[in-house]
MDAnalysis code that builds the backbone (N, CA, C; Angstrom):
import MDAnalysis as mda
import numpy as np

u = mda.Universe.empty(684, n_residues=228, atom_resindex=np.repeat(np.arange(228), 3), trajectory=True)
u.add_TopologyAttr("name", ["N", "CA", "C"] * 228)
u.add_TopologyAttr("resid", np.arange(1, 229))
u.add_TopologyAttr("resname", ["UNK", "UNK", "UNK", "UNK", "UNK", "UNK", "UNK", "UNK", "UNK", "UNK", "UNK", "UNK", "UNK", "UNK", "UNK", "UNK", "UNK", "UNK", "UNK", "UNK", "UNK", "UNK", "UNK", "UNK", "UNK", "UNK", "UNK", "UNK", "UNK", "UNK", "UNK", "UNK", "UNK", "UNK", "UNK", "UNK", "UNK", "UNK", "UNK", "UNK", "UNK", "UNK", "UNK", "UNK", "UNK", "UNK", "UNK", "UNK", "UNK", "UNK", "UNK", "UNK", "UNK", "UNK", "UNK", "UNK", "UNK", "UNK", "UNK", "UNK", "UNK", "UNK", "UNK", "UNK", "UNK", "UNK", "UNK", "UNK", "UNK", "UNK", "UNK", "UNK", "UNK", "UNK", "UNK", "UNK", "UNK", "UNK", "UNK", "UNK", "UNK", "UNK", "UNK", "UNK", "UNK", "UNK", "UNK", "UNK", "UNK", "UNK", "UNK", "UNK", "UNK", "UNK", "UNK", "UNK", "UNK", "UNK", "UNK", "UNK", "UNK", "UNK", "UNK", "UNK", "UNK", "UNK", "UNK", "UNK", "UNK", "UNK", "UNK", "UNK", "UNK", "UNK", "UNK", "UNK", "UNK", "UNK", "UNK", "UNK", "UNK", "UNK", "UNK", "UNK", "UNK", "UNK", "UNK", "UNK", "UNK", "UNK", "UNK", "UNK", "UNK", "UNK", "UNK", "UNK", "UNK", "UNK", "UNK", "UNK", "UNK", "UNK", "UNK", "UNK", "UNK", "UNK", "UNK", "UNK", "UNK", "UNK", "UNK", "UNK", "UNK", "UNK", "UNK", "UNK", "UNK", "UNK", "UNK", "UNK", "UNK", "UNK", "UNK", "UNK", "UNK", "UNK", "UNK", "UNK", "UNK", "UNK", "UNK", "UNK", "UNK", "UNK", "UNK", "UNK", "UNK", "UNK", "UNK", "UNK", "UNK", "UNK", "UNK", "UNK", "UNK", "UNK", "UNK", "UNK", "UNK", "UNK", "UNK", "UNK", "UNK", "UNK", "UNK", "UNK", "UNK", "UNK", "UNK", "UNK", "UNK", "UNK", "UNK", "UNK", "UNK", "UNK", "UNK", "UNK", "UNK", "UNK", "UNK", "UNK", "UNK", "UNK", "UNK", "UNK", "UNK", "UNK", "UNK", "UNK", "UNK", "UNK", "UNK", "UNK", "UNK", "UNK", "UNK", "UNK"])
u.atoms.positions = np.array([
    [126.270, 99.910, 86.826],
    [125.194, 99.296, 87.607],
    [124.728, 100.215, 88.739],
    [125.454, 101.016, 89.284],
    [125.235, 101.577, 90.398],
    [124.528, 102.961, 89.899],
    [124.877, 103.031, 88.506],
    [123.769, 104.538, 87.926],
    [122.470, 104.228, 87.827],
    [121.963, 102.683, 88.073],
    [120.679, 102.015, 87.417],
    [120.266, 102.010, 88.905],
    [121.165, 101.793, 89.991],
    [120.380, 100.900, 91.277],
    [120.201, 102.473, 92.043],
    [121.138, 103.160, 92.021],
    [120.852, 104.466, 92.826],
    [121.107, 105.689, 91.880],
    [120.430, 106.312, 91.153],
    [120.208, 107.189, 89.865],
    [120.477, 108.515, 90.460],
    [121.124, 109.560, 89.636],
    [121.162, 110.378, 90.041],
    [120.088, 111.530, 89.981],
    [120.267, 112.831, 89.869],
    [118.875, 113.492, 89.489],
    [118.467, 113.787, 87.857],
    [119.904, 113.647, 87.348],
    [120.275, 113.819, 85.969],
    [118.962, 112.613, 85.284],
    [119.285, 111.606, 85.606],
    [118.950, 109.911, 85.236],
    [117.318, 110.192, 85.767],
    [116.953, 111.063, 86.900],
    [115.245, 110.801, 87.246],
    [114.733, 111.499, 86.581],
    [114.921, 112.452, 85.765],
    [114.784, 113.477, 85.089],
    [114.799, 113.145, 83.733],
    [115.863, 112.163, 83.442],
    [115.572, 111.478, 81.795],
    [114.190, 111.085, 82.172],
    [114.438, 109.926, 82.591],
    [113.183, 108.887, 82.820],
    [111.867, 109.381, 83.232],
    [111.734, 110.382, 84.003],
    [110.537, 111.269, 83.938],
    [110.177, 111.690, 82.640],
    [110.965, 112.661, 81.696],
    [110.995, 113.187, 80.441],
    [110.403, 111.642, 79.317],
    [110.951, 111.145, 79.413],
    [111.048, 110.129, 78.461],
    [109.078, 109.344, 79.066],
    [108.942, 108.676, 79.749],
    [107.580, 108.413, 80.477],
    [106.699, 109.363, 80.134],
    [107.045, 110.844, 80.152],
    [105.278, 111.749, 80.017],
    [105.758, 112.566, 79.262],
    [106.768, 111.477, 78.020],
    [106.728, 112.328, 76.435],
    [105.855, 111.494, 75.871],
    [106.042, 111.511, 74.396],
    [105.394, 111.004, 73.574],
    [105.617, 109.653, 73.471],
    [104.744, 108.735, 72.451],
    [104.948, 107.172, 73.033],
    [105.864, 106.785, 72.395],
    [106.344, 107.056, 71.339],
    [108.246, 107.137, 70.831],
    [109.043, 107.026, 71.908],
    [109.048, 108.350, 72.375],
    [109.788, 108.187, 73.922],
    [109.663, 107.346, 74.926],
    [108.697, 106.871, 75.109],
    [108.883, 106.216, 75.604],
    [108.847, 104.390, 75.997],
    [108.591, 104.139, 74.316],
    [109.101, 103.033, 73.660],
    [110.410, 102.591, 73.291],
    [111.521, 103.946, 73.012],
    [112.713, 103.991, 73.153],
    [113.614, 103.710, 74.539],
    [113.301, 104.214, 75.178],
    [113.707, 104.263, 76.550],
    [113.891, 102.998, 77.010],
    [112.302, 102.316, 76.819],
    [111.962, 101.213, 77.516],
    [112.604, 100.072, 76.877],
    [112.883, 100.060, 75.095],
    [113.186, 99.083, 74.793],
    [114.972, 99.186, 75.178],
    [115.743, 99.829, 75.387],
    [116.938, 100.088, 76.001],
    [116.811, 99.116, 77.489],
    [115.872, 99.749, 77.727],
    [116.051, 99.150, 79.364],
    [115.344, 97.714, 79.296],
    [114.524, 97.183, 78.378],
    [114.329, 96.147, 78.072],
    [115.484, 95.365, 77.690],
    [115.954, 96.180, 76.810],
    [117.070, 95.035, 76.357],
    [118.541, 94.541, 77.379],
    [118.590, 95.084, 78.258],
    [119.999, 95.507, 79.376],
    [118.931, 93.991, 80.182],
    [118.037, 94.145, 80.153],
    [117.484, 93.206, 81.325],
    [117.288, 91.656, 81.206],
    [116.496, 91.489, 79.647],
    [116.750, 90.201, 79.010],
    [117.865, 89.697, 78.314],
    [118.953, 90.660, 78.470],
    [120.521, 89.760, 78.083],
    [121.304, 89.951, 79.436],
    [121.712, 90.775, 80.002],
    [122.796, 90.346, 80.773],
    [122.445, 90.166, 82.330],
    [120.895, 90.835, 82.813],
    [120.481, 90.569, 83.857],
    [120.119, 88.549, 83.778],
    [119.209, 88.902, 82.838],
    [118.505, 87.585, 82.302],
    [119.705, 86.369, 82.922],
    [120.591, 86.590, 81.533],
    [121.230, 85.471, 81.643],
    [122.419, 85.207, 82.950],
    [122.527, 86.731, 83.599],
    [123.479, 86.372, 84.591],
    [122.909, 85.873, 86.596],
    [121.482, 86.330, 86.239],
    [120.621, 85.772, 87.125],
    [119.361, 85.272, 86.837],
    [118.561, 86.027, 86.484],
    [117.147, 85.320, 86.172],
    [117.283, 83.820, 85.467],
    [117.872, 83.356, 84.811],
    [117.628, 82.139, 84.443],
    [118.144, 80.882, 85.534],
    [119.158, 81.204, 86.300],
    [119.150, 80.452, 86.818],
    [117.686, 80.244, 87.957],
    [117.527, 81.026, 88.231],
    [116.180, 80.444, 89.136],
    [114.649, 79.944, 88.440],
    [114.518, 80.952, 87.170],
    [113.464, 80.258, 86.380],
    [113.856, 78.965, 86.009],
    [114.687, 78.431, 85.967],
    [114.714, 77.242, 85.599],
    [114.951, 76.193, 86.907],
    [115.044, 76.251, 87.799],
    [115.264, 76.147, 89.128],
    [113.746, 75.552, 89.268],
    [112.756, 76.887, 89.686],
    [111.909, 77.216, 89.853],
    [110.302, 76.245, 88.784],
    [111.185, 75.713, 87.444],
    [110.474, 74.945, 86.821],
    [110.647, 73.661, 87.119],
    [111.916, 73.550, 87.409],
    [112.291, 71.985, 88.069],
    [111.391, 71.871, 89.034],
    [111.424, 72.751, 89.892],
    [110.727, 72.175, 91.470],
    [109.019, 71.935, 91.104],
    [108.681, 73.076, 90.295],
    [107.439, 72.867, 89.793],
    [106.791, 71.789, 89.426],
    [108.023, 71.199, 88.475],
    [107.712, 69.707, 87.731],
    [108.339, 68.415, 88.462],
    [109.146, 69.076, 90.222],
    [108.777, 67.972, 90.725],
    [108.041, 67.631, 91.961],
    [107.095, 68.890, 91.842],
    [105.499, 69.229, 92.701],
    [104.478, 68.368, 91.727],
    [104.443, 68.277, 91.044],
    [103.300, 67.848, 89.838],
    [103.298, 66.646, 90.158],
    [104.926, 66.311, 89.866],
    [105.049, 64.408, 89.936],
    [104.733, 64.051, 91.249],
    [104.670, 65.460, 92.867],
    [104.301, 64.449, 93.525],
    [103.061, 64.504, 94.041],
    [102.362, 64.802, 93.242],
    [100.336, 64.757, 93.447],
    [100.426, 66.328, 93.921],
    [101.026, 67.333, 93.988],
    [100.943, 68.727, 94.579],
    [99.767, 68.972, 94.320],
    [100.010, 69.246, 92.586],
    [98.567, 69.929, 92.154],
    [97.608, 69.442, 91.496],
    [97.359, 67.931, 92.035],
    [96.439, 66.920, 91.801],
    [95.408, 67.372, 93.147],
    [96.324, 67.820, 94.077],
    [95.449, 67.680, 95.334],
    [95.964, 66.583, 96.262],
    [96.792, 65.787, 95.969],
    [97.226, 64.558, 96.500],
    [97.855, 64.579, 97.847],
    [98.211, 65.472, 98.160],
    [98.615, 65.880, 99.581],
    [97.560, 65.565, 100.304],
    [98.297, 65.415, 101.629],
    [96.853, 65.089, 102.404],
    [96.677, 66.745, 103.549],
    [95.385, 67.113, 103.435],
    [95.230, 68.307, 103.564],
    [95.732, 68.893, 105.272],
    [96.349, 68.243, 106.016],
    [97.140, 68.424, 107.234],
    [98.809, 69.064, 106.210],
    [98.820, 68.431, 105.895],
    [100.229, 68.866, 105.019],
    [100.323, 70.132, 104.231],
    [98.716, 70.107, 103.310],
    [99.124, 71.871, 102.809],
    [98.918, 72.915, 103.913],
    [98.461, 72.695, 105.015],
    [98.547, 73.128, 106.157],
    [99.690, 73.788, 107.148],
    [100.364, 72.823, 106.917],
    [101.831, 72.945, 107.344],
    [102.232, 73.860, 106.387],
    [102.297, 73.900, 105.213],
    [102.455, 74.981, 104.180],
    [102.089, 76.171, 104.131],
    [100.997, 76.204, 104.777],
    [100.431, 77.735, 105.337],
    [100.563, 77.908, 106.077],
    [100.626, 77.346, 107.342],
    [101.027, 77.614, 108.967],
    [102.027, 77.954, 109.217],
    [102.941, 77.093, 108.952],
    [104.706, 76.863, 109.160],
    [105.608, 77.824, 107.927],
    [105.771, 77.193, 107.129],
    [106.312, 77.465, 105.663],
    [106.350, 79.078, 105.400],
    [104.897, 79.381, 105.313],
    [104.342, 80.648, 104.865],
    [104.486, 82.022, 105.547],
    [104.603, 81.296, 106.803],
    [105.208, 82.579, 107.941],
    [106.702, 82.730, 108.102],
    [107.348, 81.509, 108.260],
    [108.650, 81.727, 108.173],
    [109.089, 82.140, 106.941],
    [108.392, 82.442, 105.985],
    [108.824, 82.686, 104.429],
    [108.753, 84.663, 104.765],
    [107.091, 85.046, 105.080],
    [107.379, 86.329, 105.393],
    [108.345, 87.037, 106.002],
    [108.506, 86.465, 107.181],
    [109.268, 86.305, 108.014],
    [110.955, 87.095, 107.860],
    [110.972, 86.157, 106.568],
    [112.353, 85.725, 106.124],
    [112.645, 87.565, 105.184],
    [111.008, 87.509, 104.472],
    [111.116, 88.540, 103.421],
    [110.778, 90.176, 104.323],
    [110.485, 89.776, 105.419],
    [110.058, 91.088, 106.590],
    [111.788, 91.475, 107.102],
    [112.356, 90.607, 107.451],
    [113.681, 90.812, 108.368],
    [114.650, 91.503, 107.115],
    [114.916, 91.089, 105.744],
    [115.607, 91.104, 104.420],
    [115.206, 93.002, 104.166],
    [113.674, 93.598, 104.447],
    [113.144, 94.710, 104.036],
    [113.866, 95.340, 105.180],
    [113.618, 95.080, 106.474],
    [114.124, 95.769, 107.696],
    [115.861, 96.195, 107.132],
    [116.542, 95.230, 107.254],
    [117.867, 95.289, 106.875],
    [118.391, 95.855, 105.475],
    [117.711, 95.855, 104.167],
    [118.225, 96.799, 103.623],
    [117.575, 98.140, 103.643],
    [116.236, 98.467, 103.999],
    [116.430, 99.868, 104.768],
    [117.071, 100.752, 105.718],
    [117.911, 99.769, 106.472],
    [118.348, 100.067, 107.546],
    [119.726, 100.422, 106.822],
    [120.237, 100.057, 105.486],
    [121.379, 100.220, 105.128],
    [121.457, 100.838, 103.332],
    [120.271, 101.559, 104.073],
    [119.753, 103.050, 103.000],
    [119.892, 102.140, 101.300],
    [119.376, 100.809, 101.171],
    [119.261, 100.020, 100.023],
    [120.456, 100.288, 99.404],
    [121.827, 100.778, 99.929],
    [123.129, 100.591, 99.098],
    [123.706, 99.683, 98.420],
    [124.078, 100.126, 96.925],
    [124.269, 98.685, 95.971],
    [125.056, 97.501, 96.481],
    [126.371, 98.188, 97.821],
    [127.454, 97.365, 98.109],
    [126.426, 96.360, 98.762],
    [125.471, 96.397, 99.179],
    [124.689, 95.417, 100.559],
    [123.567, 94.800, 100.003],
    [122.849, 96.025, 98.990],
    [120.611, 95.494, 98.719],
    [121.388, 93.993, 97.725],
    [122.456, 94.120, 96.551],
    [122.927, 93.578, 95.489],
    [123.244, 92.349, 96.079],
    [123.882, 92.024, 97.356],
    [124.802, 91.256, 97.838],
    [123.650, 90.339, 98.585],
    [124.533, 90.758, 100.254],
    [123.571, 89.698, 101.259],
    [122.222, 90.511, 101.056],
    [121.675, 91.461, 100.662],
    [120.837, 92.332, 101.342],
    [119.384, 91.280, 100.396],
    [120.001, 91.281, 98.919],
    [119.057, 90.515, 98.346],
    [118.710, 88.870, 98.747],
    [119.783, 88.213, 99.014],
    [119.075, 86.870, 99.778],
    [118.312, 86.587, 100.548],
    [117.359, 87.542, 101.679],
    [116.369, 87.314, 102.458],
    [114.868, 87.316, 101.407],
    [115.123, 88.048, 99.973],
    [113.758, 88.320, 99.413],
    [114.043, 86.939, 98.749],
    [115.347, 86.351, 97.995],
    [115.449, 85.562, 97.180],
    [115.434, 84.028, 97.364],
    [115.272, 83.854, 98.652],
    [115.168, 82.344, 99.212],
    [113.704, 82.762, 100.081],
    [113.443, 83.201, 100.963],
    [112.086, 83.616, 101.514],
    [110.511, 83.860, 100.516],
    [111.107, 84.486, 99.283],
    [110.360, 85.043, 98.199],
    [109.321, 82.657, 97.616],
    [110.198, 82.066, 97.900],
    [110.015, 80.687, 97.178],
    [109.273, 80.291, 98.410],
    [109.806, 80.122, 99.678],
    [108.237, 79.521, 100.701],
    [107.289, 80.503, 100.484],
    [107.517, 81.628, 100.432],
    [105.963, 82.544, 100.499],
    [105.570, 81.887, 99.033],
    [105.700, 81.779, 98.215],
    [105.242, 81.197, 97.058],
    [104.290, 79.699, 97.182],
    [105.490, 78.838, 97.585],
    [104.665, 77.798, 98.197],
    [103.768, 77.676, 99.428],
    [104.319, 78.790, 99.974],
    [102.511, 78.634, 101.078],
    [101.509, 79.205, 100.519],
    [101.429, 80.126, 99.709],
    [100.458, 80.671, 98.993],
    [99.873, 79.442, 97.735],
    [100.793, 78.734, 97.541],
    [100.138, 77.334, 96.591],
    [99.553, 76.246, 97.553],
    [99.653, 76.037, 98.753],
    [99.284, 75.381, 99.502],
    [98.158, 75.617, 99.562],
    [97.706, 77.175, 100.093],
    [96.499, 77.843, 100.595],
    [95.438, 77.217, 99.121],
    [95.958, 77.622, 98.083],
    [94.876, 77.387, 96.909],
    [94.514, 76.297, 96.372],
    [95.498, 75.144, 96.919],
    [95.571, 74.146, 97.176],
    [94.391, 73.466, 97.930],
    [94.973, 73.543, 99.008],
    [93.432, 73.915, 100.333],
    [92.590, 73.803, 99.743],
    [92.269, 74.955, 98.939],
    [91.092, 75.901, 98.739],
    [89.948, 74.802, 97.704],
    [90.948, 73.957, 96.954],
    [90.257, 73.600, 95.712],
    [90.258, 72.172, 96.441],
    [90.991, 71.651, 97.122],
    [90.259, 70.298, 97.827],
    [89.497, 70.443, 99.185],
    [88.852, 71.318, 99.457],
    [88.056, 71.679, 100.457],
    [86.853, 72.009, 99.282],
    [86.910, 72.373, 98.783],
    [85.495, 73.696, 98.293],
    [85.515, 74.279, 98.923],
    [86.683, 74.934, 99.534],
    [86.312, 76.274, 100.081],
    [86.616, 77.474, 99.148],
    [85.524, 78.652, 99.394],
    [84.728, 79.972, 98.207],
    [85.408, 79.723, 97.128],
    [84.434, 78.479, 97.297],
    [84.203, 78.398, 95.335],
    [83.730, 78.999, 94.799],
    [82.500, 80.109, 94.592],
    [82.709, 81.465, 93.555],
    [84.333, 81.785, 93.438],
    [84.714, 82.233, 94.583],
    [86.075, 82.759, 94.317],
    [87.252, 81.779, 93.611],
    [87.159, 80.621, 93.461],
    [87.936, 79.784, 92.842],
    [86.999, 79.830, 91.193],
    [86.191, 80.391, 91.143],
    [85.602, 80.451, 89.623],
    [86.215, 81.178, 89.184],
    [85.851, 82.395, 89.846],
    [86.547, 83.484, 89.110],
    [87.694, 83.396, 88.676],
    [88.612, 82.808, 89.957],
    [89.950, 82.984, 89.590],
    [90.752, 81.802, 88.011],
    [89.471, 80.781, 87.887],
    [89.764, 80.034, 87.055],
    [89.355, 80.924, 85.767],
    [88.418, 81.497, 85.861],
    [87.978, 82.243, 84.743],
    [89.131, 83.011, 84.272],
    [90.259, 83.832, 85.164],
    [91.200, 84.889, 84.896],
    [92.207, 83.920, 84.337],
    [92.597, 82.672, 84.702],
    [93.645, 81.841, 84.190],
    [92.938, 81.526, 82.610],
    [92.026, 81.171, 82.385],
    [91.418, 80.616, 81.115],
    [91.669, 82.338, 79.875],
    [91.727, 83.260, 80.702],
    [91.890, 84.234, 79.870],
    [93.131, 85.767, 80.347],
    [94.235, 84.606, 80.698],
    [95.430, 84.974, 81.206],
    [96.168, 86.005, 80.108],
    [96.705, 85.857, 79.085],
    [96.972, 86.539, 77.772],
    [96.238, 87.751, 78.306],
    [94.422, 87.495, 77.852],
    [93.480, 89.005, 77.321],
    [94.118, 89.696, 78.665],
    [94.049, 89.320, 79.763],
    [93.879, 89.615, 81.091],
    [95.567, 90.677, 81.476],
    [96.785, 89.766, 80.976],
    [97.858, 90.645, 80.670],
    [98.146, 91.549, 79.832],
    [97.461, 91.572, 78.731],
    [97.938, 92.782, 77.717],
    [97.055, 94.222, 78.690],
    [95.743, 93.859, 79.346],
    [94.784, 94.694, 79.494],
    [95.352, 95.149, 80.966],
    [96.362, 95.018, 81.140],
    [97.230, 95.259, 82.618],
    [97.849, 96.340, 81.414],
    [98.700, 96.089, 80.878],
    [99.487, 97.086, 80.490],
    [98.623, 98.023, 79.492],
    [97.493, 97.804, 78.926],
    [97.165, 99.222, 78.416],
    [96.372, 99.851, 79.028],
    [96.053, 99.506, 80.267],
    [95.213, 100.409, 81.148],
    [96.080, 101.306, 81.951],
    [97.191, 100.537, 82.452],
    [97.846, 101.262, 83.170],
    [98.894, 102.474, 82.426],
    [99.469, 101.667, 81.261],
    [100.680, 102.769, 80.571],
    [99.762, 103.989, 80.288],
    [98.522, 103.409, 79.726],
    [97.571, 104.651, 79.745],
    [97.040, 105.396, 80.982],
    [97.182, 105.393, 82.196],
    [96.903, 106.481, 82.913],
    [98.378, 106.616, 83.424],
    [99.240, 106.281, 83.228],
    [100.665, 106.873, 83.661],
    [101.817, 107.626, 82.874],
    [101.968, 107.079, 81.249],
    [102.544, 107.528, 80.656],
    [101.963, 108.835, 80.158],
    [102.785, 109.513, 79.312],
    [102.579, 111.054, 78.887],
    [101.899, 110.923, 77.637],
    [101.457, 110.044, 76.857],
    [100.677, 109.982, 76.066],
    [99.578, 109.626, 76.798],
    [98.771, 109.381, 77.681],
    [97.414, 108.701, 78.524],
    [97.320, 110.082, 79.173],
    [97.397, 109.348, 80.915],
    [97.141, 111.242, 81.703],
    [98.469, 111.203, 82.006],
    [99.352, 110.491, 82.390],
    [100.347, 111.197, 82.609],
    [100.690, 111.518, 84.048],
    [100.494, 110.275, 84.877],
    [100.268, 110.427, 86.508],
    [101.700, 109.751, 86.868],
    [102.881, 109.295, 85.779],
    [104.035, 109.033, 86.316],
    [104.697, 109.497, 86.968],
    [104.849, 109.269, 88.074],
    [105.744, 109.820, 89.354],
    [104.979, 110.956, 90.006],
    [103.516, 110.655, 89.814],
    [102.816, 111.735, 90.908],
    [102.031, 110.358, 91.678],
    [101.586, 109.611, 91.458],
    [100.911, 108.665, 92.414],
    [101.335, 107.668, 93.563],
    [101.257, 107.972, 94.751],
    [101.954, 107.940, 95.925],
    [101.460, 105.923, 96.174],
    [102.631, 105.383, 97.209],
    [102.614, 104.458, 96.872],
    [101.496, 103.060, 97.265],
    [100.433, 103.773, 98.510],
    [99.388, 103.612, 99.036],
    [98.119, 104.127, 97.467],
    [98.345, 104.578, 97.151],
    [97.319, 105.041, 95.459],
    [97.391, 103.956, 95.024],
    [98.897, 103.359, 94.013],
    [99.353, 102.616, 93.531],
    [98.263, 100.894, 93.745],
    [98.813, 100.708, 94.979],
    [98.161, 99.485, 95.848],
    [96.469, 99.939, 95.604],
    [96.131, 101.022, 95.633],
    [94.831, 100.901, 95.466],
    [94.456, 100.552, 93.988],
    [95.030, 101.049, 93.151],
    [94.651, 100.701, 92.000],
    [94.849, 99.509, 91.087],
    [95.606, 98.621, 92.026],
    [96.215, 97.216, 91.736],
    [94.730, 97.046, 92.435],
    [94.397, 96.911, 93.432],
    [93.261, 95.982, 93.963],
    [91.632, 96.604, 93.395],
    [91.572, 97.881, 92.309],
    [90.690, 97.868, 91.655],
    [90.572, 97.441, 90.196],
    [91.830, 97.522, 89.742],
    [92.781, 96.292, 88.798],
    [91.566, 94.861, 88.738],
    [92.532, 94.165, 90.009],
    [92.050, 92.902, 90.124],
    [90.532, 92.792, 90.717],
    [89.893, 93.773, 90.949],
    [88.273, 93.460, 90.905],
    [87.679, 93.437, 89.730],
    [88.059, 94.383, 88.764],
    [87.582, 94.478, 87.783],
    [87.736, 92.964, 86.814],
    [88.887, 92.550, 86.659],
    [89.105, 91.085, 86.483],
    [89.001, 89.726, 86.956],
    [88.122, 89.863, 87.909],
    [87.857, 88.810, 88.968],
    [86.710, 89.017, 88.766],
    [85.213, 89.909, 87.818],
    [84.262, 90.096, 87.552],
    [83.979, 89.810, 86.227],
    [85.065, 90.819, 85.495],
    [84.590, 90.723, 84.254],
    [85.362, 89.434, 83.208],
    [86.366, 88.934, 84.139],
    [86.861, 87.397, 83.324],
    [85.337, 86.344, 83.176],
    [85.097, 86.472, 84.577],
    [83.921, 85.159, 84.615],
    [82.502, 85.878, 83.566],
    [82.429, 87.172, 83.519],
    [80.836, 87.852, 82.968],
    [81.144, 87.220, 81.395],
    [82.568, 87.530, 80.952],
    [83.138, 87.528, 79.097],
    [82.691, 85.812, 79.169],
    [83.236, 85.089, 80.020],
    [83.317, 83.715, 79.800],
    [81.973, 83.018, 79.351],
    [80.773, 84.071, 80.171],
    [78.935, 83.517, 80.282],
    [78.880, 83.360, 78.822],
    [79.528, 84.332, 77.782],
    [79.210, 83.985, 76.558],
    [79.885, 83.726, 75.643],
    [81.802, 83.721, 75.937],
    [82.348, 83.668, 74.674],
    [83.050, 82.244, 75.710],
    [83.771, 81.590, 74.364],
    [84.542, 81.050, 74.908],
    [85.907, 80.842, 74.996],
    [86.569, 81.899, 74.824],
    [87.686, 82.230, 75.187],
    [87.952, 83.863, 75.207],
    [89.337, 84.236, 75.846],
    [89.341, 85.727, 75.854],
    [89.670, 85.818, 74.445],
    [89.417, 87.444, 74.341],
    [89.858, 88.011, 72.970],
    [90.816, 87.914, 72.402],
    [92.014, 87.645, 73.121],
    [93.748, 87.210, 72.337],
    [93.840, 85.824, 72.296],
    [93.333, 84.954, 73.356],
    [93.323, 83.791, 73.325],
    [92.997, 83.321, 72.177],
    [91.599, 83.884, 71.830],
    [90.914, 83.580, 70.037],
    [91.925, 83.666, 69.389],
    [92.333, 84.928, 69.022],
    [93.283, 85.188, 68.121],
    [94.251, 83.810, 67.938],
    [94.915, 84.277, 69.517],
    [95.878, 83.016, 69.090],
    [95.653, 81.825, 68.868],
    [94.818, 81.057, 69.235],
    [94.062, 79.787, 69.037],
    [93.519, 79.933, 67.102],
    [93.443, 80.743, 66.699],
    [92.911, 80.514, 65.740],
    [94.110, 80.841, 64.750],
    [95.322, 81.317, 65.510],
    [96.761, 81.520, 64.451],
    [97.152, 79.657, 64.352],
    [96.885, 79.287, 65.464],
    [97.624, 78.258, 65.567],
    [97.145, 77.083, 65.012],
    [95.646, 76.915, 64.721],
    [95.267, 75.469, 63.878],
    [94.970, 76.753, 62.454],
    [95.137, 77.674, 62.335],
    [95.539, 78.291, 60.722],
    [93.933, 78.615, 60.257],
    [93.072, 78.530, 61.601],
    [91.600, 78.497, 60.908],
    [90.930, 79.688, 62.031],
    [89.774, 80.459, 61.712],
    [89.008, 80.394, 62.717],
    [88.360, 79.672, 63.442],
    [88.528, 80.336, 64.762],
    [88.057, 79.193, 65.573],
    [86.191, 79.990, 66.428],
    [85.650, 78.848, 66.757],
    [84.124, 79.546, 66.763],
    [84.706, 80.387, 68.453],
    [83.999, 81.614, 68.665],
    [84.403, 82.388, 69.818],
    [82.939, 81.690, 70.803],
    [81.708, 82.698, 69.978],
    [80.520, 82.548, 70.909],
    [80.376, 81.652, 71.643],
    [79.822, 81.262, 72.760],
    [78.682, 79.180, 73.218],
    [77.642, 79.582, 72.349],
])
């Protein structure tokens, strides 16, 4: 574990090699490190909170959460209160394992509980806010759009990963481990413009995204009509 959390130069040097080789390489690699993550990470942490995390979900639903049923002083408190002490929580957690050079004995241990309990109010104040957002009408364009990107969530994820493996991996250009981490952030937020435009433009005429079809039309065994 500790070759995975703090790598040596040997290990940055695979993983460089393997990233801006060929896409063999780095389908191999990945499905290795895929597989280490959905069996023993998976099952020795991630599930307990995804399922955690669905409970609470489904017992937000039952209580008018995302009906809107709150009364809008309350999702308030969710953004005011909640949402800051959540950063808060995830600001002090960053301070402290930098401060203790992210070592496995500490980031693994206490170091990870400030992101892993803090990480769930910032979540829910950020559901509050959109919350807000949709029983106010407040920027409703911007609540279109963003409904538009959920209605074509699938097209919208595959087109995350072949845009990006393609300008990073060594089969695309090949910018893995040269793009600094202020770049990065920029290209996430030209990412999400581009999909916050072109979800709602696809929607003016089809009616569903392009995988969505697909799958919608695997699933009643027929084609299904795309155009309006």
């Amino acid at each position: 574990l500790k070759s995975v959390w703090q790598p040596d130069e040997k290990a940055i040097q695979e993983e460089l090699q393997a990233y801006l080789g060929s896409f063999t390489q780095a389908l191999a690699f990945r499905a290795e490190e895929t597989f280490f993550m959905q069996s023993y990470v998976f099952f020795t942490m991630f599930i307990w909170r995804a399922t955690a995390m669905m409970l609470l979900g489904m017992a937000l639903f039952k209580a008018g959460f995302f009906h809107m049923g709150w009364q809008t002083k309350t999702y308030m408190r969710g953004i005011f209160i909640v949402l800051p002490f959540g950063l808060i929580l995830v600001g002090l957690g960053l301070y402290n394992n930098i401060k203790h050079d992210f070592s496995l004995e500490y980031s693994m241990f206490i170091g990870s509980q400030y992101n892993y309990w803090g990480s769930i109010l910032v979540a829910f104040g950020y559901a509050c806010a959109v919350m807000l957002m949709a029983k106010t009408g407040f920027a409703s364009r911007l609540q279109n759009r963003l409904a538009a990107i959920g209605k074509t969530a699938f097209s919208n994820y595959i087109l995350h990963t072949v845009v990006f493996t393609s300008l990073f991996y060594g089969y695309g250009l090949g910018l893995f481990g040269d793009v600094l981490r202020w770049q990065q952030l920029l290209l996430v937020i030209v990412m999400w413009m581009v999909q916050l435009w072109g979800s709602a433009i696809w929607l003016k005429y089809y009616r569903f995204g392009p995988l969505e079809w697909v799958w919608r039309s695997l699933t009643y065994a027929r084609l299904q009509p795309m155009k309006r």
